[in-house]
N, C-alpha and C positions, 0 to 999 in steps of 0.2 A: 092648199090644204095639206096637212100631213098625209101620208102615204100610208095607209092602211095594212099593207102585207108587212111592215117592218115593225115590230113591238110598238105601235102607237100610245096602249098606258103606258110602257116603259118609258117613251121618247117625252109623253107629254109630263110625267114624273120627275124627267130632269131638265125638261127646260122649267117647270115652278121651281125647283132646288137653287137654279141659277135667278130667277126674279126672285124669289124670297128672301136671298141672299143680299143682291145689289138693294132691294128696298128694304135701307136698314131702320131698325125701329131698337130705342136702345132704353122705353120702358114699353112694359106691355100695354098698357092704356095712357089717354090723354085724361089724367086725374088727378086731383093735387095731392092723392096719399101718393102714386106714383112720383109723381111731381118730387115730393118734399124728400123721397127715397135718393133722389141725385142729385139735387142741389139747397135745399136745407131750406126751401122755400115754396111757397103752393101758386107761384106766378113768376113767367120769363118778364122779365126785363125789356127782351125784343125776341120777336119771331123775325126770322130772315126767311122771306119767300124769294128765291132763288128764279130766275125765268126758264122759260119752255115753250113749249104747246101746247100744254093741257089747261083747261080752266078748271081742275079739281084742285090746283095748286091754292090758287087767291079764295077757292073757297071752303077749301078747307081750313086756312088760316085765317079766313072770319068766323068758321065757326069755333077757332079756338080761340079768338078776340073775345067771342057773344057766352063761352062758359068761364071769364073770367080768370084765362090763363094766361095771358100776355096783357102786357101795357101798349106796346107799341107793334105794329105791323112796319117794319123793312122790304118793299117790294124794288126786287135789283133785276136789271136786265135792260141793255141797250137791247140795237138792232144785230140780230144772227140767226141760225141756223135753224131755228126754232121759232123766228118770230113770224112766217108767213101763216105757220102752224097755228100760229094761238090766234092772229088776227080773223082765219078761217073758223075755228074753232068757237070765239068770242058773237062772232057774227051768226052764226050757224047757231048758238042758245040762245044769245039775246038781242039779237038783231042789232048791233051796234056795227059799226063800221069806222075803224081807227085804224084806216092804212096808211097812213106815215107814221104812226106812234110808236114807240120801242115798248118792249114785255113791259116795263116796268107799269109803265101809263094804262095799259091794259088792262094788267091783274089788278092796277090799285083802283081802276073806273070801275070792274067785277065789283071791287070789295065796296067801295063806297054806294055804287049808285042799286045796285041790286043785292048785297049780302050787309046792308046800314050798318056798315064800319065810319064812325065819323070822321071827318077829313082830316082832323087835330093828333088821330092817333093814327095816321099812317108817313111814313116817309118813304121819297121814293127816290130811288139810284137809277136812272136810265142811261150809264156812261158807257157800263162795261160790256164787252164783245165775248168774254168766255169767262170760265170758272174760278181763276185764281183772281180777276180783275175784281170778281163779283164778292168772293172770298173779303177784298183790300177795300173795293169803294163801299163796302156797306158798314164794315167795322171803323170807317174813319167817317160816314154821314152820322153814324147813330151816336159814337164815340163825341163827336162836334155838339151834338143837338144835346146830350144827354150824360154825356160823362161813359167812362169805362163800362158794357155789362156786366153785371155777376152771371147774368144767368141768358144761355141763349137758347131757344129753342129754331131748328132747323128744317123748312121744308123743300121738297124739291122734288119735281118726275123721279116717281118711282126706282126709275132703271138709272138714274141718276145719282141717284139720293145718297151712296156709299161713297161714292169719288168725291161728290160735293163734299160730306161730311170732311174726309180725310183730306181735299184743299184747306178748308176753312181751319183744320187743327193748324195748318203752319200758320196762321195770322192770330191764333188766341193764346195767350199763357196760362198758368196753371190756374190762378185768378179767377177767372171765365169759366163758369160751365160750357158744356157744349152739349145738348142732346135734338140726336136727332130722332125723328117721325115721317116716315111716309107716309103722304096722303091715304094708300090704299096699297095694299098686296096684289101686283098683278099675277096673273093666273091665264095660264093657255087658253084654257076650257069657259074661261070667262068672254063677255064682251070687252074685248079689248080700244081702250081708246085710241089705238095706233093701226095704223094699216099695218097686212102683214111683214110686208117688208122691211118696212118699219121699224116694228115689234125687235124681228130678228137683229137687222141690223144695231140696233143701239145695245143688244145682251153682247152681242163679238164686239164690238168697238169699246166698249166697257169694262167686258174682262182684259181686254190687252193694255188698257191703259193703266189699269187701276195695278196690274200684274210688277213688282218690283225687280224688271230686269232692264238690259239694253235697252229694250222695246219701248217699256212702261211710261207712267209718268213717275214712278216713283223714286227715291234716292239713289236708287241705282241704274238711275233712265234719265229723264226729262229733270227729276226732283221738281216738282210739280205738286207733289201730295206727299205726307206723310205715309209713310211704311204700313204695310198690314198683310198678316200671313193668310193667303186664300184657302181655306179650308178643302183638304182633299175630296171632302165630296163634291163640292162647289166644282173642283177644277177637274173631276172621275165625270161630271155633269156635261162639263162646257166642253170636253173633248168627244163625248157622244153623241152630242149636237151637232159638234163641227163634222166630224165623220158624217154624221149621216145626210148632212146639207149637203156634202159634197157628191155624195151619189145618188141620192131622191129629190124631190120636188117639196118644197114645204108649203 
């Protein structure tokens, strides 16, 4: 738990600034006047549900199937870092038990057998092992089945959700919409779906990659992800965090 004698509203002010940040959300509602405000139409083409741990991921993108804003659900995700997460997780709401299955088979048994997404409108990528794989096998299953999209709609764990965005731009051209949605804004003070360590862990790991230096993943690092300048609060945020994990208890 945070450590009380150190500005705990101040500390838990900027760890939300750094999750509000990384869950990017690029209209404010999932709505087709929003909709039609970015890509000139009141329905995505394909939702890419992106793999994890969390089952808020498959279900929130049935519930954007059931208000008639995507045609198709893309659910991507072999076996990694994340999948013991979701299979615990998957098990633990709905009592299903899919331990050999990859994220993909997962979120899309979520969508179909408990959130009645029909089977005809989901595709599922179970190849890929990390971000950029998921980025390449979804836009070449959906592209195969369907033709180019005009228009994509993007989901993905929260603390995710920015990096993913910014892989997935190096595989689309101007053609392509791109808007992402996080499932949910995480919040300190909230019930968090992640243990603490967790939690913390994926905010550090995230700012450093997403960060465009030596380090990063980005054109001036790994080039991994397309470019993005981290907003001084964000990074005034992520450095009073890190100070303070290194001499308190969180």
């Amino acid at each position: 738990m945070l450590d009380a004698t150190d500005s705990p509203i101040k500390l838990i002010r900027y760890i939300n600034k750094v999750c509000e940040w990384l869950a990017r959300r690029d209209i404010l509602q999932i709505k087709p006047e929003e909709i039609r405000k970015k890509i000139n139409k009141e329905c995505f083409d394909a939702l890419f549900a992106f793999g994890g741990e969390l089952t808020e991921v498959p279900e929130f993108a049935s519930a954007v199937y059931h208000m008639g804003l995507c045609r198709t659900i893309v659910f991507c995700g072999g076996i990694g870092h994340g999948t013991e997460g979701l299979r615990i997780n998957a098990e633990d709401k709905y009592g299903i038990h899919l331990y050999n299955s990859p994220e993909a088979e997962i979120m899309a048994t979520i969508a179909s057998e408990f959130c009645g997404v029909p089977g005809n409108h989901i595709l599922i990528e179970n190849r890929s092992t990390n971000t950029s794989e998921n980025a390449q096998f979804s836009l070449d299953l959906f592209t195969r089945s369907y033709g180019k999209p005009a228009g994509i709609l993007l989901v993905q764990d929260p603390l995710m959700q920015q990096r993913s965005h910014l892989t997935l731009m190096r595989y689309t051209d101007k053609d392509t919409k791109l808007i992402s949605f996080a499932p949910f804004i995480p919040h300190y003070i909230d019930n968090k779906p992640w243990a603490e360590e967790r939690f913390f862990d994926l905010i550090f790991r995230e700012i450093t990659r997403i960060s465009d230096d030596e380090n990063g993943y980005g054109p001036k690092g790994k080039n991994y992800i397309a470019h993005i300048d981290i907003p001084e609060t964000v990074m005034e945020s992520y450095r009073y965090i890190q100070d303070f994990r290194l001499n308190k208890t969180l």
